[in-house]
N, C-alpha and C positions, 0 to 999 in steps of 0.2 A: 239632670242628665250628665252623664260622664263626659261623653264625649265636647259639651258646649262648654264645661268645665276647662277641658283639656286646650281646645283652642283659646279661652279668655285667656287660659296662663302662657299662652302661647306670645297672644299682640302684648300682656304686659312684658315678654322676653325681649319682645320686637319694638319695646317702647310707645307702641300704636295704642291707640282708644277703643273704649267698646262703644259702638253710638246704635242708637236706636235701630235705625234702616239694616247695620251690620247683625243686629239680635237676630230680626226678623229676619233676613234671608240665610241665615247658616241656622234657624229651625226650622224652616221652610224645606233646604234643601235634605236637612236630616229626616225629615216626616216624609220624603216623596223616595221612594225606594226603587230608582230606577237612573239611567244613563241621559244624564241633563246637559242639555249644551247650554250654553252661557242665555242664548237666545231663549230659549224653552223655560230657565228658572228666571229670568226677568218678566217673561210673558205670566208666570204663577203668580210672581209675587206683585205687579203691577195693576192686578185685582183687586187686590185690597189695598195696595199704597200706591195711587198715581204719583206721588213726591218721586219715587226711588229709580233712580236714574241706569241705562246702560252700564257706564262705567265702573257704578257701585256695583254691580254684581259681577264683572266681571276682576275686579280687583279683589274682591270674598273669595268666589271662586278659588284664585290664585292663592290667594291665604289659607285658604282649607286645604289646596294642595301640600303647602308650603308644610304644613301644620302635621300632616300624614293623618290627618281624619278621613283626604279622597285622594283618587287618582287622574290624571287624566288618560281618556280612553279614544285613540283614533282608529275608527274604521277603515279607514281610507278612504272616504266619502269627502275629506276636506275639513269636517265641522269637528272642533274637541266638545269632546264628552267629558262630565263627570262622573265618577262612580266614589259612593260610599266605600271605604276603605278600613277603618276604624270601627272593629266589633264584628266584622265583616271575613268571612272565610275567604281564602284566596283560588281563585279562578280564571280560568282562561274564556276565548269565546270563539264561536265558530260563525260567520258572515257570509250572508250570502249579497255576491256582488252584484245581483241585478235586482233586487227588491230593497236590502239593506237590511234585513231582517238579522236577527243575533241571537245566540245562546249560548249560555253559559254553561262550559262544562268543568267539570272538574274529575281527574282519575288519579288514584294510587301509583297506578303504573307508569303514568306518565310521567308522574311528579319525579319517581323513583329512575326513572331513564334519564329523565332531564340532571337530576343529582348526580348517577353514574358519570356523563359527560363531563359535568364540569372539574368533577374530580379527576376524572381521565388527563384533563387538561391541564390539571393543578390551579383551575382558578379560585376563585374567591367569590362568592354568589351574593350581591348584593338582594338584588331581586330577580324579579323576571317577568316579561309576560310574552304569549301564546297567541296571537289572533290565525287560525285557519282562515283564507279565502274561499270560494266556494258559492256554489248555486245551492239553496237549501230544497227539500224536498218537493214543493209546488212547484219551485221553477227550475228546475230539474226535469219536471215531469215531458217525457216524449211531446213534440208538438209542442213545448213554452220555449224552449233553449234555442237560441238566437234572436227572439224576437226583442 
């Protein structure tokens, strides 16, 4: 797999080890295609290896970020997310604040607004990202909104 490739030459850059427990959760998190908070891929990986501790995964975690294989992703919920990054198209997400539900969108046109701007401005666009707040369509609905 490319990307476990890319991170192992990564910790050799970073003079770090590759140990067992670290195999296993940066395949773990690569095989689960979805927005993992530290808590959630400890609770995956914990199934099969009661050894592997809190702090091991959240120091991965932070290595895979470090690595540009993932990103971290806040809701505004309080709790960081991880999101695959590497091999992975770039997106934005739209939240709704009273369920916490999410979607990912991605447009031409916004991309191309967003480019306009920064040019306008003469920046330099490292990256970017997009989260809209919002009640999404269920709790939105007439009679849910305030409750």
């Amino acid at each position: 797999m490319e990307a476990i490739a890319k991170f192992n030459q990564f910790l050799r850059q970073k003079g770090l080890r590759r140990t067992k427990q670290r195999d296993e959760l940066v395949e773990v998190f690569l095989r689960t295609e979805k927005h993992l908070s530290t808590q959630d891929l400890f609770d995956i990986v914990r199934k099969k290896d009661k050894d592997v501790g809190y702090a091991t995964v959240a120091r991965t975690l932070k290595l895979l970020a470090e690595s540009g294989l993932c990103r971290v992703v806040d809701f505004g919920d309080g709790v960081q997310r991880f999101e695959h990054k590497y091999g992975h198209e770039h997106h934005d997400h739209l939240i709704c604040l009273k369920c916490g539900r999410f979607v990912e969108i991605y447009s031409k046109k916004l991309e191309k607004l967003q480019d306009e701007i920064v040019k306008k401005h003469g920046y330099i666009q490292e990256y970017h990202k997009l989260h809209i707040f919002g009640l999404c369509p269920r709790c939105g609905k007439p009679g849910k909104r305030g409750k």
